[in-house]
N, C-alpha and C positions, 0 to 999 in steps of 0.2 A: 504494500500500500504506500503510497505514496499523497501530497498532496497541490500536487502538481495544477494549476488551471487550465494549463493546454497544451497538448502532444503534438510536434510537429509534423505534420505531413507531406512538405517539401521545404526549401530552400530556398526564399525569394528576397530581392530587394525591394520590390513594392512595398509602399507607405502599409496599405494594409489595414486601414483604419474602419473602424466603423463604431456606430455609435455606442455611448456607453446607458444599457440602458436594463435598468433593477438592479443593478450591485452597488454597491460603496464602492466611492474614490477608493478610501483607506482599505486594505485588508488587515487589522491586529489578531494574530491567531496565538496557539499556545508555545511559539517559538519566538516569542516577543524577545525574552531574556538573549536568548543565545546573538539575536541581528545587536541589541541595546551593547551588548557586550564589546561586539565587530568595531560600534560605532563610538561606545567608549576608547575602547584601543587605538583607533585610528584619531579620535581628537588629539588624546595627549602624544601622539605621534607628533603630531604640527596642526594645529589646526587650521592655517591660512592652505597646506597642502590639501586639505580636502573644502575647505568652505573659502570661497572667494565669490567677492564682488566683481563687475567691470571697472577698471581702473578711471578716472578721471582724466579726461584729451585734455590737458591742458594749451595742448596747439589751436583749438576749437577755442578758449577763451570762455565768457559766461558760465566759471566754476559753480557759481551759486546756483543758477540756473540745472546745470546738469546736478549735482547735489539735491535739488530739488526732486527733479525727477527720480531719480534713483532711490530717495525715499517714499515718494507717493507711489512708484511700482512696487515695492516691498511692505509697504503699509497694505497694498490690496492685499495682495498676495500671503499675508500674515495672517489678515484679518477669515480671507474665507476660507483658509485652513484651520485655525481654527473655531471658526463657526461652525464648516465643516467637518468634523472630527467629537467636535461637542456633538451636532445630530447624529454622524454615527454611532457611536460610542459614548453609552449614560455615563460611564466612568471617568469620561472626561469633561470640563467644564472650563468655561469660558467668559467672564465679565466685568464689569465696569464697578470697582472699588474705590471710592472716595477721589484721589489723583491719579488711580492708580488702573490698570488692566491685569487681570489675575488670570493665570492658568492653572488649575488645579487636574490632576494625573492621581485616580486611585492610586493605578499599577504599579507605577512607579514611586508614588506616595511624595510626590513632588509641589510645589508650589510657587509660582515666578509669577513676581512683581515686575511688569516693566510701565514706564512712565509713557508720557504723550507722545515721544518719539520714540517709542517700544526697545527701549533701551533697558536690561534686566536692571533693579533696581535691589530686590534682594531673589534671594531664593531661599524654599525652605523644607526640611525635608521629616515628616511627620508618616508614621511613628519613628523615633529611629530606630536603628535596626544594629545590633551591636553582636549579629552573628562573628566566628570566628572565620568562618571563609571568606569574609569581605565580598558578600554578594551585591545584587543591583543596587540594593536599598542601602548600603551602610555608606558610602561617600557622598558626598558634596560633588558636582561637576567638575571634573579638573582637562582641561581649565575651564572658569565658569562661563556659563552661557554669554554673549554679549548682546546678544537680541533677542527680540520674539522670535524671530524667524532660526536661529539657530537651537533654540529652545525646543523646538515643533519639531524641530527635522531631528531630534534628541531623543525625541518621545516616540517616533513611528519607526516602522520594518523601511518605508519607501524612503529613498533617495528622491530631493528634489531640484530640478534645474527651474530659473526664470528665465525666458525670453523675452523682449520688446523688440518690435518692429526687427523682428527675423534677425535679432542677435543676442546672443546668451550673455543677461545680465548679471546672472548669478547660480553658482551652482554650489550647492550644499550635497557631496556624494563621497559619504562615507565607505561606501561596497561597489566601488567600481568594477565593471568586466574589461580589463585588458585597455585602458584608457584612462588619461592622467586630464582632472577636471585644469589645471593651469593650461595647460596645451589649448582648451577649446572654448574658455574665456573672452566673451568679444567678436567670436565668430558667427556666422550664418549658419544656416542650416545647411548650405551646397558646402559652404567649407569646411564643416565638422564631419560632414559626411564624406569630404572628396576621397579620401580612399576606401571608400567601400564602391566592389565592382558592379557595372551595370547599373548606378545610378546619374549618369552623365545629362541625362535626357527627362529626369523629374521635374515638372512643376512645382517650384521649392512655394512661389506664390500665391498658388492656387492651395496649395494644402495650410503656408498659415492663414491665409485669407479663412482658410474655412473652423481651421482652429482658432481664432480669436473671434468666432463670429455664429459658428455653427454648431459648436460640440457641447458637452465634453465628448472626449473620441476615446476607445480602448485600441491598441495596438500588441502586438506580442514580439518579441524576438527570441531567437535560442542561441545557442552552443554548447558545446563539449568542451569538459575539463575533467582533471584527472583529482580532484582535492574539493573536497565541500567547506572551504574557507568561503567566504563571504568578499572580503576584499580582499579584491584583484588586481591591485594600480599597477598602472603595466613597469611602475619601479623594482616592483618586486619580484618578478619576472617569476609567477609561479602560472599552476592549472594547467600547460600546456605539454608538458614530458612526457605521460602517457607511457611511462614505463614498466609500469605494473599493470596488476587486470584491473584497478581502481579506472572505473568512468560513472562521468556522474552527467547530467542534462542539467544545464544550464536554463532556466527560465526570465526572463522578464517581460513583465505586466508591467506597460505604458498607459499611465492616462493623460488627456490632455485636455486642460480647463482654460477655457478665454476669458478675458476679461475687456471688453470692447471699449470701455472708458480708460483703459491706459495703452492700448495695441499692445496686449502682451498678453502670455501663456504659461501658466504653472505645471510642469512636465514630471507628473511622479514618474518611479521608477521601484516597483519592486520586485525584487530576485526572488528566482524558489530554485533551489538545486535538490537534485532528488536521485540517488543510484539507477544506472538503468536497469538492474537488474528486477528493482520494485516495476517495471513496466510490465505490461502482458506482452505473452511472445508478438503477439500480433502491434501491437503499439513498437517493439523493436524493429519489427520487419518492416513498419511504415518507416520509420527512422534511417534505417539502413541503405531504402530505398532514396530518401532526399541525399541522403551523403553519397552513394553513386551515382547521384546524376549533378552532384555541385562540377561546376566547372573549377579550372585550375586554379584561377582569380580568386576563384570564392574557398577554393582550400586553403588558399596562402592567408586572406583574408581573415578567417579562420584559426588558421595556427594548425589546420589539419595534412598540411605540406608533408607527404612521403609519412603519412600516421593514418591514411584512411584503412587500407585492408589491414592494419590489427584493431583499428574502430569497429571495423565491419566484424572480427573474428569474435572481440570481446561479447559485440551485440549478440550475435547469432548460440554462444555457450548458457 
């Protein structure tokens, strides 16, 4: 068993979208702890290496201006996440205390204070938790949250990017697949994508056009790795060795929410990795059959360069 949301059936670079419609943005299930942990470890790694802003063009002039902006994108984008999240999920809650905006997190038994420019003001962590293992609950942040927005992306499984007017303002991704969020900082959607093959010919326009206007959209993407780690920055040059009969499916569940009063798009991102072995035979043999027919592009792409027939051997025992 497995709990996978979707089995691939081929290999495509089509957008692939379609609407999101009866499920929750958010997924929070019973492997909360295990992603929280990912995402602890990767903060105190460096936190600007996984959460960054777009830098300020100072060649452009009107700093105030672009400061501006950059807060009122992340003030939406805050706000309906966690709005968001509060309707999901009773255990989370969301509101207006005296100067203050509170988030309140059973699970995590947390508490964050941020002020009018959602800036954490304190945090607080109740009950405390004085286990000997030093589990979720017994520390404080480290380091501590500096926004709402980093707060949020603290407390969920998904990984979240911002985009405005088809360039990525901001990305908070703790559990990368094989991609380092500084590299794609600032970029478009053609140039974050330009090395993925056979997408030379996408309507990058038409599709934010229709995400900041028509969705929210689900999307899916996969791959193969050899390790059920969680993050993957392609610094740390793991999941792709394939050395042993460890193979696991890589999953991610894309949603994509517009926001037509700022031209921008909040782009979760959550990972499920799952042994292939938990697949049914038949779920393998659909799988086996997308990887024989990936062109070469899409193997290097991949990382499955001269590793597909023991992909294919592992599948098939």
């Amino acid at each position: 068993m497995n709990n996978l949301p979707y089995i691939p059936t081929e290999y495509s670079t089509k957008p692939g979208i379609k609407k999101l419609e009866g499920e929750n943005h958010f997924i929070i299930d019973d492997m909360l702890t295990l992603y929280l942990d990912e995402k602890r470890a990767a903060r105190a790694e460096g936190l600007d290496k996984y959460y960054l802003e777009k830098p300020l063009r100072h060649e452009q002039g009107f700093i105030d201006i672009q400061m501006a902006n950059q807060s009122s994108i992340m003030k939406v984008a805050s706000f309906w996440m966690a709005e968001k999240l509060s309707e999901e999920y009773k255990y989370i809650t969301f509101k207006s205390e005296d100067d203050y905006y509170v988030l309140d997190n059973e699970l995590t038994n947390e508490s964050v204070y941020v002020d009018g420019d959602l800036k954490v003001m304190q945090i607080l962590k109740s009950p405390t938790c004085n286990c000997t293992k030093r589990c979720l609950n017994c520390d404080y942040p480290k380091p501590t949250y500096t926004n709402l927005f980093d707060a949020l992306c603290s407390q969920i499984q998904e990984d979240v990017c911002v985009m405005q007017n088809n360039r990525l303002v901001a990305s908070h991704v703790c559990l990368p697949s094989w991609w380092s969020p500084a590299q794609k900082i600032g970029k478009t959607m053609a140039e974050i994508h330009s090395e993925v093959p056979s997408m030379d010919d996408t309507n990058y326009q038409a599709i934010w056009n229709a995400c900041v206007n028509k969705g929210p959209f689900l999307r899916y993407n996969w791959g193969l790795t050899d390790t059920m780690v969680l993050n993957q920055h392609s610094d740390k040059g793991i999941g792709k060795d394939f050395d042993s009969d460890n193979l696991y499916l890589r999953i991610e569940r894309q949603v994509l929410q517009g926001f037509p009063a700022t031209q921008s798009v909040a782009f979760l991102i959550r990972t499920f990795v799952a042994d292939v072995k938990t697949l049914t035979r038949e779920q393998r043999t659909t799988m086996v059959t997308a990887i024989e027919n990936m062109t070469d592009e899409e193997l290097e792409y991949k990382g499955l360069t001269d590793k597909r027939e023991r992909i294919i051997l592992i599948c098939g025992s």
